[in-house]
Residue frames as a rotation matrix with the C-alpha (Angstrom) as fourth column:
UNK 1
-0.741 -0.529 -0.414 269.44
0.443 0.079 -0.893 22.59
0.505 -0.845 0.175 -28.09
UNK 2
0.421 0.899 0.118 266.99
0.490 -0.335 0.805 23.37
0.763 -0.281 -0.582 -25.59
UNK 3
-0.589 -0.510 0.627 266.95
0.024 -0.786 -0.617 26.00
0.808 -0.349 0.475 -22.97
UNK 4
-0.649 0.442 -0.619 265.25
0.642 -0.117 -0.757 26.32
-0.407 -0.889 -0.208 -18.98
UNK 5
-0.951 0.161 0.263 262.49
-0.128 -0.982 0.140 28.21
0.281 0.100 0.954 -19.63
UNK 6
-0.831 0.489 0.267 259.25
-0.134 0.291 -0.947 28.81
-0.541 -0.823 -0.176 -17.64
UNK 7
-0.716 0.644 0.269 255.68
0.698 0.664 0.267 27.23
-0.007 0.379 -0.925 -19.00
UNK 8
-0.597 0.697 0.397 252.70
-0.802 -0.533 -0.270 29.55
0.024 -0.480 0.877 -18.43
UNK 9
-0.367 0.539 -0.758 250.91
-0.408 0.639 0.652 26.16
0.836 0.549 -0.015 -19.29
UNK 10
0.118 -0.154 -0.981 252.14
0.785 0.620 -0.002 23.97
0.608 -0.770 0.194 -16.19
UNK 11
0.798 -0.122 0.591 253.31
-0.387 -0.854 0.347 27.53
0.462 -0.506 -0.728 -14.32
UNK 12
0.498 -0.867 -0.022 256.92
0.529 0.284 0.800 25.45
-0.688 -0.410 0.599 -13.75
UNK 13
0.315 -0.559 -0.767 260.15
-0.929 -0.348 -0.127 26.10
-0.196 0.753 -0.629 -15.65
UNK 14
0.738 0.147 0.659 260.87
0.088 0.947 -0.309 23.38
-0.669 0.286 0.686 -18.04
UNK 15
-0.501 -0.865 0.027 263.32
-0.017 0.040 0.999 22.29
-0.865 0.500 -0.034 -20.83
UNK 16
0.397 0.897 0.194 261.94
0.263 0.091 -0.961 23.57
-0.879 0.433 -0.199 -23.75
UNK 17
-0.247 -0.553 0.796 263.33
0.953 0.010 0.303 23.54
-0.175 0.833 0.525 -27.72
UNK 18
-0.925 -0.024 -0.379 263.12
-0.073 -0.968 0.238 26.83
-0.373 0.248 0.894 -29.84
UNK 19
-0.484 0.873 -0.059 260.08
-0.272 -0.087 0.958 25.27
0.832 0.480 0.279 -31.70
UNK 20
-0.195 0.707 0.680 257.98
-0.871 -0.444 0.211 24.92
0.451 -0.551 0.702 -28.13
UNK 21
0.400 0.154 -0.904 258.61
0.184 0.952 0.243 20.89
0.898 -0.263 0.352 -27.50
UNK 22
0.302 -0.297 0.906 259.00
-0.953 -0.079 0.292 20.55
-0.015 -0.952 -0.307 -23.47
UNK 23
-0.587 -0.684 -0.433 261.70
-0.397 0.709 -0.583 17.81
0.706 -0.170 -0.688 -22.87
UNK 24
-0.927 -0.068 0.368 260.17
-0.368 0.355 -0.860 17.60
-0.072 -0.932 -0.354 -19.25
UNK 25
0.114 0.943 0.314 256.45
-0.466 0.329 -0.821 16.98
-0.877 -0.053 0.477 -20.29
UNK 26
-0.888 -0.097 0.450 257.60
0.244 0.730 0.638 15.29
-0.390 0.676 -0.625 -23.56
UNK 27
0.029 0.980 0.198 254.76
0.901 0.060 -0.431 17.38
-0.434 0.191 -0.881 -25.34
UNK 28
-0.322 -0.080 0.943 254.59
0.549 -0.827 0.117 20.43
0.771 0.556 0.311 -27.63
UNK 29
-0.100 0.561 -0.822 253.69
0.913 -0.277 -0.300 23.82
-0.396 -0.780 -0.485 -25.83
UNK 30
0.123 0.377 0.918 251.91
0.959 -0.283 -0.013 26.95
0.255 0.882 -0.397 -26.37
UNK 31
0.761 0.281 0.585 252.30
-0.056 -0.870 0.490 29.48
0.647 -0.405 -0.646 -24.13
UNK 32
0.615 -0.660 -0.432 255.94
0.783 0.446 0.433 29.89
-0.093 -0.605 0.791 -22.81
UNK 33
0.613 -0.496 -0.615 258.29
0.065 -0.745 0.664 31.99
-0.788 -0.447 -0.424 -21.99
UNK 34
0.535 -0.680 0.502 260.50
0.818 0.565 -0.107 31.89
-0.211 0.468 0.858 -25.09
UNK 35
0.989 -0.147 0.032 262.59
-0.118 -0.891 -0.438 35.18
0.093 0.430 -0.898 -24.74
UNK 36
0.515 -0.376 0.770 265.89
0.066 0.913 0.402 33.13
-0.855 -0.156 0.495 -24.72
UNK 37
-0.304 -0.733 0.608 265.81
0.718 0.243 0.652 32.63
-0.626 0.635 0.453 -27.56
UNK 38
0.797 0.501 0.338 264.47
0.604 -0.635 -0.481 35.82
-0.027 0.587 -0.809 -29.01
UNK 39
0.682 -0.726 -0.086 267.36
-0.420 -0.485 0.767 37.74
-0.599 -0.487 -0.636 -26.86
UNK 40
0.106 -0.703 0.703 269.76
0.293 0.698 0.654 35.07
-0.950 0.136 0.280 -29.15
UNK 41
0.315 -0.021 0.949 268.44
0.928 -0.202 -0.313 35.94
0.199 0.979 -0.045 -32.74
UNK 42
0.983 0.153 0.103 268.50
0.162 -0.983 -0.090 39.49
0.087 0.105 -0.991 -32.07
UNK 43
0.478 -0.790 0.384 272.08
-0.446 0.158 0.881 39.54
-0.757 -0.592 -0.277 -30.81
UNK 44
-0.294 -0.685 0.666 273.01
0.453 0.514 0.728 37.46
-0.841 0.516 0.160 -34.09
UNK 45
0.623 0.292 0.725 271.41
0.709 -0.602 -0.367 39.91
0.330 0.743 -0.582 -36.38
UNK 46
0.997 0.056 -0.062 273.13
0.059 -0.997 0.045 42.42
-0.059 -0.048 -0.997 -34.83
UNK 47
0.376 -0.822 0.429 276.48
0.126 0.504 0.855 40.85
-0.918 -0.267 0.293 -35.17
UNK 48
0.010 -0.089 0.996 275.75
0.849 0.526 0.039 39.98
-0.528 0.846 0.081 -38.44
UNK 49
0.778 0.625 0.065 274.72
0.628 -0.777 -0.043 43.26
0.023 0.074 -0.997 -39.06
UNK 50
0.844 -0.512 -0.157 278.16
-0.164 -0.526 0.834 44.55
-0.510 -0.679 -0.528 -37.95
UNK 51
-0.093 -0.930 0.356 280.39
-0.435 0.360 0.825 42.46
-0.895 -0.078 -0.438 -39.21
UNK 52
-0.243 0.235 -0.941 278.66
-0.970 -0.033 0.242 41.54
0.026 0.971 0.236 -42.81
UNK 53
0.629 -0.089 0.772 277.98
0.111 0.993 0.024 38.17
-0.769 0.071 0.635 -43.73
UNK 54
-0.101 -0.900 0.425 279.56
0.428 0.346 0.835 35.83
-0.898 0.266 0.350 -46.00
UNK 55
0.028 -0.037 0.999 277.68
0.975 0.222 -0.019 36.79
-0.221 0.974 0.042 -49.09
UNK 56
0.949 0.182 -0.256 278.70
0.103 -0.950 -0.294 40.44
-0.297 0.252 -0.921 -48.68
UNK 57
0.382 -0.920 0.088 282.45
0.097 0.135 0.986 39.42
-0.919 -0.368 0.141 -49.63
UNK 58
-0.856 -0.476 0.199 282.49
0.130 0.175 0.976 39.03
-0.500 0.862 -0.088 -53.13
C-alpha cells in the first residue's frame, strides 16, 4: 500500500510504496520523505512490545 508522501527528487508530494517506487512518476526514488512509514513500524514494535507476540505464548 502506498502512502502521500513528499519527493525531495521532483520537490512535489507523490504516491510512494514503502520500498521508494513513486506510483505518480512510475519510477523508483531516492530521496523522500519516508517517515510514514517509519512512524508505522515503530508504533508496531511498540505494540508488539506490549502485548507479546505470538511466539511468546507457548
Amino acid at each position: 500500500m502506498s502512502k502521500w508522501a513528499f519527493n525531495y527528487e521532483s520537490g512535489e508530494y507523490e504516491d510512494i510504496d514503502r520500498d521508494g517506487f513513486s506510483w505518480t512518476r512510475g519510477e523508483y526514488t531516492y530521496n523522500w520523505d519516508d517517515s510514514e512509514y517509519r512512524r508505522e513500524e515503530e508504533e508496531e514494535r511498540r505494540r508488539n512490545s506490549l502485548f507479546g507476540d505470538d511466539t511468546d505464548l507457548w
